[in-house]
C-alpha positions in Angstrom: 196.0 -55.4 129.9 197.8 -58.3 132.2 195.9 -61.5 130.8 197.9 -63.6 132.9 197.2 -65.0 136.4 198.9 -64.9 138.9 201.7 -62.4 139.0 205.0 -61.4 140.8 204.4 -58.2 142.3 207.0 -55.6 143.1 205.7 -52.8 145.7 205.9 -48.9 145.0 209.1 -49.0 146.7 210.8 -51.6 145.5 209.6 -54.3 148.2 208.7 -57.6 147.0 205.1 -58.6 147.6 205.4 -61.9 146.2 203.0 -64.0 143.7 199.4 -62.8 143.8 196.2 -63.0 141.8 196.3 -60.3 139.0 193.1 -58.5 140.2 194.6 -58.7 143.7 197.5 -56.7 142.4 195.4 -54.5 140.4 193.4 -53.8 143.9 196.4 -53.1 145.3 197.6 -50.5 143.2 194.1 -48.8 142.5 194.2 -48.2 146.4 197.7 -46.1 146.0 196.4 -44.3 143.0 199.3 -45.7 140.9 199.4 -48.4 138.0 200.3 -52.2 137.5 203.4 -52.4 134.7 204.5 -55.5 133.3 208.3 -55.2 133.7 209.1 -58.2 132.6 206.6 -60.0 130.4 208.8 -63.1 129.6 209.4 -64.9 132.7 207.1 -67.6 134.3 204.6 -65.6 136.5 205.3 -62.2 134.4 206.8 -59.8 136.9 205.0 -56.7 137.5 205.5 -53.3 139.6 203.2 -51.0 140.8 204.2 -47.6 140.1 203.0 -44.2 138.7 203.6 -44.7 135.0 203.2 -41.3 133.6 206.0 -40.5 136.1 207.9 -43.1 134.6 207.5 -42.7 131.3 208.7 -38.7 131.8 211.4 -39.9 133.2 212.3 -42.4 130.7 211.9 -39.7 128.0 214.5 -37.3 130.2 217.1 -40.5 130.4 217.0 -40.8 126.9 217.0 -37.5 126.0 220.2 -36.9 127.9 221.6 -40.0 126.8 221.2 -38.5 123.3 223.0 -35.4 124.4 225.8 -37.1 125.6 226.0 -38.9 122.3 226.3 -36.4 120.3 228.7 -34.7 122.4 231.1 -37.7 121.4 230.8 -36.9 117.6 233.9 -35.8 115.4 233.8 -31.8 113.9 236.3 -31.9 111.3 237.7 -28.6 110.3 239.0 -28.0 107.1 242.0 -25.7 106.4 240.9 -24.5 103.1 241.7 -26.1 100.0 245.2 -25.4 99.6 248.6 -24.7 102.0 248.1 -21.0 101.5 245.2 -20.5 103.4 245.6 -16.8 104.9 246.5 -16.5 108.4 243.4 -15.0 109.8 241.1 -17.9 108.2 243.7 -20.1 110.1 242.6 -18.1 113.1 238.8 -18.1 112.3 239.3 -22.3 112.2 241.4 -22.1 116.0 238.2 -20.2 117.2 235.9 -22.7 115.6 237.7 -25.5 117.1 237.9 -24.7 120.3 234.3 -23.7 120.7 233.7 -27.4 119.6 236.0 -28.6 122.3 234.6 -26.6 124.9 231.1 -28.0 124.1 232.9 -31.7 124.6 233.2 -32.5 120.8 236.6 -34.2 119.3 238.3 -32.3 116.4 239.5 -33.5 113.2 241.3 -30.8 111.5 242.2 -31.5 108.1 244.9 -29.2 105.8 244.3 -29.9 102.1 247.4 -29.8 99.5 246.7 -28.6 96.0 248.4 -29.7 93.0 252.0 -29.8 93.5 251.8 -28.1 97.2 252.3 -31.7 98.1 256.1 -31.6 97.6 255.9 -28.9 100.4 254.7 -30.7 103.4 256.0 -28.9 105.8 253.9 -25.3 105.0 250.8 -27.3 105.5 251.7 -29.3 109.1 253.0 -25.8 110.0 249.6 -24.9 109.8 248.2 -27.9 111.9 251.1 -27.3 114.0 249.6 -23.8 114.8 245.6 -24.5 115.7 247.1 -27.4 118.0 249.1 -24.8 119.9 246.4 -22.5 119.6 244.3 -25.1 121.8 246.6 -26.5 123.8 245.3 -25.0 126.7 241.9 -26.8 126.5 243.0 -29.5 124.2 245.2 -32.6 124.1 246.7 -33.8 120.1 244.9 -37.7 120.4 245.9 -38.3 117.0 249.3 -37.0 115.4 249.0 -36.0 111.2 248.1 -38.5 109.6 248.0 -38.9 105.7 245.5 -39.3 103.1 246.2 -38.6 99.3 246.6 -35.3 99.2 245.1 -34.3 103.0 246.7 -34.4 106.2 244.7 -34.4 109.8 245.1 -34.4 113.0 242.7 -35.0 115.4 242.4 -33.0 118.8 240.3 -33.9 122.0 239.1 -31.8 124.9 240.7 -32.0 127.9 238.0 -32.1 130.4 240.0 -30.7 133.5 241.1 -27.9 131.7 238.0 -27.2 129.9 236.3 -26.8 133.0 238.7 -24.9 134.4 238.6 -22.7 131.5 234.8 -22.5 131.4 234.9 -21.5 135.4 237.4 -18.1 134.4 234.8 -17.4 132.2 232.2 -17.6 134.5 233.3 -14.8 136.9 234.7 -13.0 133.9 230.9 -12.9 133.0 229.8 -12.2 136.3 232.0 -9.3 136.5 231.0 -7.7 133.4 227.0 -8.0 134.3 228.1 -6.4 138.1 229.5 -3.4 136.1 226.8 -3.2 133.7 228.5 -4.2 130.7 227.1 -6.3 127.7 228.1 -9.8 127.1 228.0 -11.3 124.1 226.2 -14.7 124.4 227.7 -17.8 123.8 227.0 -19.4 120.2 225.3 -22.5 120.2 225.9 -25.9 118.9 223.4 -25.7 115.9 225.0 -22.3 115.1 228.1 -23.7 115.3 227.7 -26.4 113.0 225.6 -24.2 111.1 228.4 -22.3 110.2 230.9 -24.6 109.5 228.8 -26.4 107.0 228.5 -22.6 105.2 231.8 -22.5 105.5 232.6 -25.8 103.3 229.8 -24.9 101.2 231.3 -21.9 100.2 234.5 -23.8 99.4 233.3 -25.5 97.2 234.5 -29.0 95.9 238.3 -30.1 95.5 240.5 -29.2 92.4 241.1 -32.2 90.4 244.7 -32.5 89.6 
């Protein structure tokens, strides 16, 4: 309810209809089947707009939900190369597939190789295998931040590059397309949940860090 009187009114469209009684306004936007909003309750007469609010309210929720979206598409994955330098090289491949479906969705990548016990005198086996899931990405990917160390952990951290990306994602568009006009069966893309889903079974199951 608008207790104040009188108002600045701003029409359906945006015109300015200037300072009015309140039940003027309220007449006013009865007649166009819409609502009277107070838009801005603060200033000295409030300021008030005529407009369908249900409308608006949908598609406030809608801004916010893709606003959300884009927000989490910002967020860092990190990818962990096991717990030691001697991770086998098909898990380093299962963690380059990982990766770059994170990157395609728009998400950053930390990826972090783990030296156990006296591994640490052995650097280069480990950024070897950093070295190898930032070639493996290149083509979608850009290194934003080169290895950097913590104790006993290195990381990098890789980034999507959007023009490739989307160059990438078009191939494999009409790579889809083609297999559907021949009647073949495509395998459908994982999503994010099941994506993170399965990287958080997949540090579960390592379990935590040896204590050395």
């Amino acid at each position: 309810m608008i207790r104040i009187t009188p108002i600045r009114v701003i029409g359906a469209e945006g015109e300015q209809v200037g300072v009015i009684e309140t039940a003027e306004a309220m007449r006013m936007a009865l007649e166009k089947g819409m609502d009277l909003v107070e838009i801005v309750p603060e200033s000295r007469p409030p300021v008030c707009k005529i407009m369908d609010y249900g409308k608006y309210k949908y598609e406030l929720s809608q801004k916010q939900r893709r606003d959300r979206a884009a927000s989490k598409a910002t967020e860092m994955k990190e990818i962990r190369l096991g717990r030691s330098v001697k991770i086998d090289p098909h898990d380093v491949q299962v963690r380059v597939d990982q990766a770059r479906r994170f990157l395609m969705h728009g998400h950053k990548v930390m990826v972090t190789q783990k030296f156990k016990g006296r591994e640490i005198a052995h650097r280069d086996l480990g950024l070897d295998n950093l070295r190898t899931v930032a070639r493996d990405t290149e083509d979608i990917a850009k290194v934003e931040q080169t290895p950097r160390w913590m104790g006993k952990q290195a990381s990098i951290i890789l980034a999507p590059d959007k023009i490739k990306v989307e160059a990438i994602k078009r191939k494999l568009e009409k790579e889809k397309a083609a297999k559907i006009a021949a009647g073949l069966k495509v395998e459908e893309e994982k999503s994010i949940e099941q994506l993170e889903a399965e990287l958080d079974k997949q540090n579960q199951q390592e379990g935590p860090d040896d204590e050395e």
